[in-house]
Backbone as CSV, one residue per row, in Angstrom:
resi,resn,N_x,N_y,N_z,CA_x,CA_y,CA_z,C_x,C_y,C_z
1,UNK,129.907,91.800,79.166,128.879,91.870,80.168,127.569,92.316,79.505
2,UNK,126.384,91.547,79.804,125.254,91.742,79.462,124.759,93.109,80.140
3,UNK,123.864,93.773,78.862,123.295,95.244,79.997,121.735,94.893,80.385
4,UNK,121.916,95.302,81.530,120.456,94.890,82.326,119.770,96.142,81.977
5,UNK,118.170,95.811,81.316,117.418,97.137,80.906,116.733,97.660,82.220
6,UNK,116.527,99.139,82.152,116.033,99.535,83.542,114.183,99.590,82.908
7,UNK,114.064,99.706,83.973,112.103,100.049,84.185,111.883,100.964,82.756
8,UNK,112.241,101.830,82.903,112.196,102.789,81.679,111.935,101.811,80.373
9,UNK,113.205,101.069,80.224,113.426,100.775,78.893,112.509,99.715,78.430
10,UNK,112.210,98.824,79.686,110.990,97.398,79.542,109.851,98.072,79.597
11,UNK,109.409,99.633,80.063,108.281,99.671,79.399,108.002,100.067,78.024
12,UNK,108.764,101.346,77.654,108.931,101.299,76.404,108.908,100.234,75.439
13,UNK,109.462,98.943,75.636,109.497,97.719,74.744,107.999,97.510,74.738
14,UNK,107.965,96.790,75.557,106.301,96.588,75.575,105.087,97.583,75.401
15,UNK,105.387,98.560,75.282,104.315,99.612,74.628,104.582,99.638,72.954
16,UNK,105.771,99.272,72.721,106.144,99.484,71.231,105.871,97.405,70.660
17,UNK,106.110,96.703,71.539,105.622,95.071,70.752,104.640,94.391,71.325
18,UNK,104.329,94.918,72.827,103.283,93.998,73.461,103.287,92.903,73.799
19,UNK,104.939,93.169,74.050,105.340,91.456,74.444,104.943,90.893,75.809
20,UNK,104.609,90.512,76.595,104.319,89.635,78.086,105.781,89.319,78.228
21,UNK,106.614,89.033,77.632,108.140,88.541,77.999,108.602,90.008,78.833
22,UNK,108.505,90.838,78.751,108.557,92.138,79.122,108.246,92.423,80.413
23,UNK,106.755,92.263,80.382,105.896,92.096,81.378,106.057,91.397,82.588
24,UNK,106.720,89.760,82.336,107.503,88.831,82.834,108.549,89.061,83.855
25,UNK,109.401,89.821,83.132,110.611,90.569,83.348,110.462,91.570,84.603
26,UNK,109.196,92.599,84.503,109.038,93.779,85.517,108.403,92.261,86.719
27,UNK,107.714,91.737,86.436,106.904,90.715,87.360,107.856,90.124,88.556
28,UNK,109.137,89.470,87.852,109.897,88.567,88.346,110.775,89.645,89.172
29,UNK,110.947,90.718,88.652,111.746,91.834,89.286,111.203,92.469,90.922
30,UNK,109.775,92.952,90.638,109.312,93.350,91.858,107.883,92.658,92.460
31,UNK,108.066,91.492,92.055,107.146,90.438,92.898,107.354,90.056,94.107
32,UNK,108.350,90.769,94.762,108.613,90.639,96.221,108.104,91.596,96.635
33,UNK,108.514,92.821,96.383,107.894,94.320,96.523,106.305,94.414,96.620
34,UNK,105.728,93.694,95.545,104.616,93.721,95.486,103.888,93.045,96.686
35,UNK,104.259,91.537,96.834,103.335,90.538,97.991,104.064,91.352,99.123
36,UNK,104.860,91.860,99.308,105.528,92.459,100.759,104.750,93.739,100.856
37,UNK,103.839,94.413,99.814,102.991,95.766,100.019,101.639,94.979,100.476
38,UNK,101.151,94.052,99.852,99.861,93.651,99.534,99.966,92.671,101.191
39,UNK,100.779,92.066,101.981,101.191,91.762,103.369,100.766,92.477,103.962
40,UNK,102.003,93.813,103.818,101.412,94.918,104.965,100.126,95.430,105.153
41,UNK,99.656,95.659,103.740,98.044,95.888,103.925,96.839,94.665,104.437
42,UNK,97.054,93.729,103.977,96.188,92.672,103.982,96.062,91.946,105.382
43,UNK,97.682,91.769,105.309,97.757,91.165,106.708,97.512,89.471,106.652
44,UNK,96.849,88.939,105.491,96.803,87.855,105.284,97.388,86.846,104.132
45,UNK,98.315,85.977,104.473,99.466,85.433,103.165,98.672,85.198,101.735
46,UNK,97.141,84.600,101.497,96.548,84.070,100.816,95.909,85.274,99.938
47,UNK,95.312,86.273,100.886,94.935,87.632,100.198,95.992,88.169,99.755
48,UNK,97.132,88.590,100.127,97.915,88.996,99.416,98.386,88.374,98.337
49,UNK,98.845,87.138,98.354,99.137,86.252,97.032,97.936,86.642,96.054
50,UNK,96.693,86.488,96.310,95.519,86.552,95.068,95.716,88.049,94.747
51,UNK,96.214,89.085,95.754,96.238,90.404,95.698,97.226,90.626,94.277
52,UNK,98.038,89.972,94.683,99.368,90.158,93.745,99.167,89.788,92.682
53,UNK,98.760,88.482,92.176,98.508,88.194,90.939,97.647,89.053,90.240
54,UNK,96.079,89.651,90.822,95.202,89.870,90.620,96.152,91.118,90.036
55,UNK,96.979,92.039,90.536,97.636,93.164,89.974,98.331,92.854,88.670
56,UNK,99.392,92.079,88.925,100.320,91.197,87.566,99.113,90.642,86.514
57,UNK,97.689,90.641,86.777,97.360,90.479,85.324,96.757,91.371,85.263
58,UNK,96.303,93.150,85.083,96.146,93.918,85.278,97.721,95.001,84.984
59,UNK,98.337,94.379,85.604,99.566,95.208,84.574,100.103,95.482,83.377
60,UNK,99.738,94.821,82.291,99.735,94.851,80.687,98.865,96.017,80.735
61,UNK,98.025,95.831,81.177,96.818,97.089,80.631,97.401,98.597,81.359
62,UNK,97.467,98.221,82.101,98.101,99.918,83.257,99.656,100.066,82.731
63,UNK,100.329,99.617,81.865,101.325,99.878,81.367,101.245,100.714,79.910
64,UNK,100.102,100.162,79.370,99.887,100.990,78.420,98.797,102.054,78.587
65,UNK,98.106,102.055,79.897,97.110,103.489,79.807,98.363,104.106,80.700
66,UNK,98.863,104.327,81.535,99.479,105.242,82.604,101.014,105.903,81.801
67,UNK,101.113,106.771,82.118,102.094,107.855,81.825,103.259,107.280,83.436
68,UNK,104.121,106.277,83.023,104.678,106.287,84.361,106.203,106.749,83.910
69,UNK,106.332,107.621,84.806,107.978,108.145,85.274,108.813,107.383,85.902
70,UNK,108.617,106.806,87.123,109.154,105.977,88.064,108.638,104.927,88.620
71,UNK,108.727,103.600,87.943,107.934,102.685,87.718,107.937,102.281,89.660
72,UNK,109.007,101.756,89.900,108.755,100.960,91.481,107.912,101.977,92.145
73,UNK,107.798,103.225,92.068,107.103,104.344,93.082,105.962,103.965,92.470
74,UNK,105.612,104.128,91.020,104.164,104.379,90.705,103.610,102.743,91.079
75,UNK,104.309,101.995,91.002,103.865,100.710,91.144,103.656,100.452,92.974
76,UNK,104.300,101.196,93.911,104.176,100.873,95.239,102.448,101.263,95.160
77,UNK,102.581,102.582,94.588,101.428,103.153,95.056,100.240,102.786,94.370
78,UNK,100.444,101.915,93.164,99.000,101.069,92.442,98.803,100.123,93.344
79,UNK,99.578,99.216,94.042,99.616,98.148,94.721,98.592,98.897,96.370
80,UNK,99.170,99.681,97.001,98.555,100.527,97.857,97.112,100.752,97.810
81,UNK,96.936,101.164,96.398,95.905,101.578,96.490,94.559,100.441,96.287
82,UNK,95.465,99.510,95.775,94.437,98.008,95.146,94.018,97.413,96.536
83,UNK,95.144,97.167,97.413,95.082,96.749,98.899,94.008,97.539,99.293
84,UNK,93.596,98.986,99.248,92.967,99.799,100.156,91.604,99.528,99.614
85,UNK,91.250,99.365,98.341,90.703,99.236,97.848,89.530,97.952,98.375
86,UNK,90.905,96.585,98.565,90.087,95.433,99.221,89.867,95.802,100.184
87,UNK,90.232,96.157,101.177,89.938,96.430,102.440,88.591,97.446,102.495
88,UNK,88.594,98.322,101.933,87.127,98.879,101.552,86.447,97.955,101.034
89,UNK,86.087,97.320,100.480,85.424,96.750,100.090,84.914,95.243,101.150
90,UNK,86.139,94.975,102.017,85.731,94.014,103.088,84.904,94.651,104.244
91,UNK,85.007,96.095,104.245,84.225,96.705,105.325,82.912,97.038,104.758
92,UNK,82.827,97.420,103.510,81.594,97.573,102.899,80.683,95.884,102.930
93,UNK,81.201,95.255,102.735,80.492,93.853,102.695,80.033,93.742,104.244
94,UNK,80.787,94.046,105.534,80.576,93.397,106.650,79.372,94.644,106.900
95,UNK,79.353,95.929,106.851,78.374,96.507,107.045,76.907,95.990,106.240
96,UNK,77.009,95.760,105.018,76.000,95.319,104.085,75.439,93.994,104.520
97,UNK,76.009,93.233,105.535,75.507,91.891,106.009,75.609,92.120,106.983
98,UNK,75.649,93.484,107.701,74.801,93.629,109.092,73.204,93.998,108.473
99,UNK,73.599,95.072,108.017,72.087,95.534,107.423,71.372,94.337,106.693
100,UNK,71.800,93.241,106.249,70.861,92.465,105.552,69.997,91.799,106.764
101,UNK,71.209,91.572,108.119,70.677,91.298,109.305,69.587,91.522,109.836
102,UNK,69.652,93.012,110.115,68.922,93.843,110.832,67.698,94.028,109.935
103,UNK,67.699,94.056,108.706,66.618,94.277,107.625,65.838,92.404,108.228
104,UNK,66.284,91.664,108.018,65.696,90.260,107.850,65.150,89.842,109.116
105,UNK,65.217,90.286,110.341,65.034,90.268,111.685,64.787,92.017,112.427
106,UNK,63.918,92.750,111.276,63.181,93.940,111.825,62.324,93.643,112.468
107,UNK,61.350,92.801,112.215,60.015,92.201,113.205,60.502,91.819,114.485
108,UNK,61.073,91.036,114.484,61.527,90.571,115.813,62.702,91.853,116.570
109,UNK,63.493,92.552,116.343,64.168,93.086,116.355,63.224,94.564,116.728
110,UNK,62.380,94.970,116.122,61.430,96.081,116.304,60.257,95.668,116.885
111,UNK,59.610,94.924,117.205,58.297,94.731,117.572,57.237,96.043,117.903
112,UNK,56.213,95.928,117.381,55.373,96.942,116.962,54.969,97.871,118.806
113,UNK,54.958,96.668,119.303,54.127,97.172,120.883,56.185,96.409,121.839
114,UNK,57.223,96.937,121.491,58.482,96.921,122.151,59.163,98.121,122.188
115,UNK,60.195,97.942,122.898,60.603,99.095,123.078,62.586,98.798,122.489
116,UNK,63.289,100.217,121.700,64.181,99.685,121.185,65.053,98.965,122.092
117,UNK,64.879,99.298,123.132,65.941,99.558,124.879,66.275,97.707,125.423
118,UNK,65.200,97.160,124.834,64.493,96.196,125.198,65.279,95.129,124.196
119,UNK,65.051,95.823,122.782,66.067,95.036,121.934,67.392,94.725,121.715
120,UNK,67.727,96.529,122.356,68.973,95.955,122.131,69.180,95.688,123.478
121,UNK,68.824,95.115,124.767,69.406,94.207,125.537,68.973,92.471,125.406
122,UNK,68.133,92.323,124.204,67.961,91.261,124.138,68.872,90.889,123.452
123,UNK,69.347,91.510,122.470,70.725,91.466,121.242,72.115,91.327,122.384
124,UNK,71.964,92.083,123.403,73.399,92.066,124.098,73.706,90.397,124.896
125,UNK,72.554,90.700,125.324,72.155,89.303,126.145,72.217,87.789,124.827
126,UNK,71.647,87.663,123.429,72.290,86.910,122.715,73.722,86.957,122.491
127,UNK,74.192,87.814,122.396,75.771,87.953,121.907,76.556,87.070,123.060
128,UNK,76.031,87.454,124.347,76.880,86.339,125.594,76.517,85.458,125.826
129,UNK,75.267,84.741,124.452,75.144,83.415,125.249,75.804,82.681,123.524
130,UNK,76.760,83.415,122.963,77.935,82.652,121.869,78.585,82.005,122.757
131,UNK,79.435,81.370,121.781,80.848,80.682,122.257,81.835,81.734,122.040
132,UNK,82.954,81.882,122.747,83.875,82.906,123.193,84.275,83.574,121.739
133,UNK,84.412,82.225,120.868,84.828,82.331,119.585,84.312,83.716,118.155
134,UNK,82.828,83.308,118.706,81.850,83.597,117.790,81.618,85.122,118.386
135,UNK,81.525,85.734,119.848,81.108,86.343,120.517,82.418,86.926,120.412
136,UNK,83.988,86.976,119.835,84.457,88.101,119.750,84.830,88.803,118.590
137,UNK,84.380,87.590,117.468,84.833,87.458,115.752,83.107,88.483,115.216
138,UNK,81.689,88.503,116.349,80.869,89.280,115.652,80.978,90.231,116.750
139,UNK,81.573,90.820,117.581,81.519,91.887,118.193,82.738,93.116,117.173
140,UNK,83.770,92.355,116.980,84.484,92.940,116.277,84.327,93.183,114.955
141,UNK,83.787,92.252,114.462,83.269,92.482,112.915,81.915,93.632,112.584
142,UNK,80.974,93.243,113.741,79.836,93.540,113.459,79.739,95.519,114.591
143,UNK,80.258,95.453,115.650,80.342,96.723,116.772,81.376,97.170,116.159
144,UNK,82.364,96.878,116.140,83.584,97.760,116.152,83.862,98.145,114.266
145,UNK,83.288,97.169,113.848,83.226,97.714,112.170,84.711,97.547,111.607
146,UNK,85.803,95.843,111.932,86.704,95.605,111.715,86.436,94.802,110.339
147,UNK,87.496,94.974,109.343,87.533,93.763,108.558,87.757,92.565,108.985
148,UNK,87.584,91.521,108.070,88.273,90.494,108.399,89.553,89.951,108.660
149,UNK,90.262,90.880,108.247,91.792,90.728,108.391,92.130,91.018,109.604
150,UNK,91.234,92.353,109.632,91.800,92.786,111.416,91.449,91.909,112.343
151,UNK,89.989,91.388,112.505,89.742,90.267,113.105,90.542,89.566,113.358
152,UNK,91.038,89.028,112.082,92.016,87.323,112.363,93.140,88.051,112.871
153,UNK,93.799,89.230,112.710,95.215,89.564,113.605,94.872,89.942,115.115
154,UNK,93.423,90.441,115.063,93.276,90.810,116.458,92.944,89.724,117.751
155,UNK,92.073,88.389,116.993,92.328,87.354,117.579,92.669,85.913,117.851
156,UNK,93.775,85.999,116.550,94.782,84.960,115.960,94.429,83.836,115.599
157,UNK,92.764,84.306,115.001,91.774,83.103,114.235,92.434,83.391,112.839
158,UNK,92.494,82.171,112.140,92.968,81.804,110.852,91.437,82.855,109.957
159,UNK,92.023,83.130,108.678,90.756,84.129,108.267,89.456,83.245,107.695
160,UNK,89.718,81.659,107.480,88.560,81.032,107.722,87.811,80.831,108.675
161,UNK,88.604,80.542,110.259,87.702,80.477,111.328,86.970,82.409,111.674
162,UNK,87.524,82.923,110.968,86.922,84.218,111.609,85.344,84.062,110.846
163,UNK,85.453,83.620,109.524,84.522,83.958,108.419,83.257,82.767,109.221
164,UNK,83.795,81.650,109.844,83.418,80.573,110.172,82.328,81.009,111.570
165,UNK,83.274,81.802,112.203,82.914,82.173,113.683,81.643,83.497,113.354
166,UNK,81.784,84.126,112.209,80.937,85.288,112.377,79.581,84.456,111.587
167,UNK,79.659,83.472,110.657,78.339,83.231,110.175,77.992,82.318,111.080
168,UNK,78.502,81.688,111.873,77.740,80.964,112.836,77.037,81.662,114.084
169,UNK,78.215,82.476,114.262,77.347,83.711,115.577,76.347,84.606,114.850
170,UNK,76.088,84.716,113.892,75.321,85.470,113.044,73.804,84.503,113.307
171,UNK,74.042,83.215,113.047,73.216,82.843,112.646,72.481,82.461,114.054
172,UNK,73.342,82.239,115.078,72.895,81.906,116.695,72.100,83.112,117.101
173,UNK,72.727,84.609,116.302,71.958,85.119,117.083,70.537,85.796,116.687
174,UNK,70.055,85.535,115.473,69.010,85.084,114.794,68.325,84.511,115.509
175,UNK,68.836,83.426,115.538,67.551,81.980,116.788,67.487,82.613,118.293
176,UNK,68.205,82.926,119.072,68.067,83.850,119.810,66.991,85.041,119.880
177,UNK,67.582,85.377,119.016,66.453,87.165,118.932,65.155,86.351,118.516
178,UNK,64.965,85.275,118.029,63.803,84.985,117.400,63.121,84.695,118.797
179,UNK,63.736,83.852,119.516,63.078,83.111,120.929,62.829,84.399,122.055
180,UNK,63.537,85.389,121.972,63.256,86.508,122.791,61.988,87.207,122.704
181,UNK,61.660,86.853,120.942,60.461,87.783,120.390,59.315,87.110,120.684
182,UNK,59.552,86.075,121.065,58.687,84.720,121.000,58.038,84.988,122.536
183,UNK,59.497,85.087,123.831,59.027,84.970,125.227,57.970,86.183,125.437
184,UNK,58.418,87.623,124.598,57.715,89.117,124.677,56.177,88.891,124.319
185,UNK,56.367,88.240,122.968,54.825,88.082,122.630,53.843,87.248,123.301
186,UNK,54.237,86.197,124.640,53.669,85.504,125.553,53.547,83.977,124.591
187,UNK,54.731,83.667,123.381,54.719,82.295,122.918,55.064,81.244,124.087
C-alpha cells in the first residue's frame, strides 16, 4: 500500500525543491474546500472560481513566507480572508462611483440659489421614474451600500444584469437631475 503524504509533509517538500507537483497535489486536495469558502462568501459561481484560482496561484508564494501548523485551518482562513477582502473592495468601488457621481453632477445637484431639500427630492423623484430593474439594483447598491453580490442574491439579477441595471440607472439618473436643473433655472 502506497503512503499518502499529509499537509505537513507536501509542504515541507516544496519548501525544500520548489516543486508545483506538490503544489498540485495540496490544489487537487482542497479545491473543493476552497470554491465551497470563496461560494459562501461571494455568493457568485464565477467570482468564486476566479477567487479560487486567483488563491492557487498565490499559494507557492504563501507556502514559503507563512509558518503554517495546520494547513486546511490556515488555508480556510487565507481563503476567508481573500473573499473579505473582495467584498471590501466591491463596496469600496460602489461608494467611489457614487462619489464620482455626486462630484460630476455637483452643479446640478447643488445649485448655487437651491435648496439641498429640493435636490434630494428631485433625486428621489428620478429614482421612480427607472425601470423597476434599475430602480432597485441603484437603490440597493447606491442607499443601502450593498455589494454586488448582495444585489444579485437580493434580487435574483444575474451579477451582469445587476452591473447592467446600476450603470444604466446611473446614467438615467444623470439626464434626469440634469432636466430638473434645467426646469429650476427657468430652461
Amino acid at each position: 500500500m502506497r503512503h499518502v503524504r499529509t499537509d505537513e509533509e507536501l509542504i515541507a517538500t516544496y519548501r525544500q525543491t520548489g516543486s508545483m507537483e506538490v503544489v498540485g497535489t495540496l490544489f487537487t486536495r482542497y479545491s473543493a474546500l476552497v470554491l465551497g469558502v470563496c461560494l459562501k462568501y461571494l455568493k457568485n459561481r464565477e467570482e468564486a472560481r476566479d477567487a479560487a484560482m486567483h488563491l492557487f496561484e498565490k499559494l507557492p508564494d504563501l507556502l514559503m513566507r507563512h509558518e503554517i501548523v495546520f494547513f486546511k485551518g490556515w488555508l480556510y482562513t487565507t481563503v476567508r480572508n481573500h473573499c473579505l477582502m473582495i467584498l471590501r473592495g466591491q463596496k469600496n468601488k460602489a461608494i467611489h462611483d457614487m462619489n464620482d457621481f455626486i462630484v460630476e453632477n455637483a452643479a446640478i445637484m447643488h445649485p448655487d440659489d437651491g435648496f439641498p431639500e429640493e435636490n434630494l427630492a428631485a433625486l428621489e423623484d428620478c429614482i421612480t421614474k427607472l425601470n423597476e430593474g434599475q430602480q432597485r439594483c441603484v437603490r440597493l447598491f447606491y442607499l443601502e451600500q450593498k455589494c454586488y453580490a448582495e444585489v444579485a442574491e437580493l434580487t435574483g439579477f444575474t451579477l451582469k444584469a445587476v452591473k447592467s441595471h446600476i450603470q444604466n440607472g446611473k446614467r438615467n439618473l444623470k439626464i434626469c437631475m440634469e432636466q430638473h436643473a434645467r426646469l429650476q433655472q427657468g430652461y
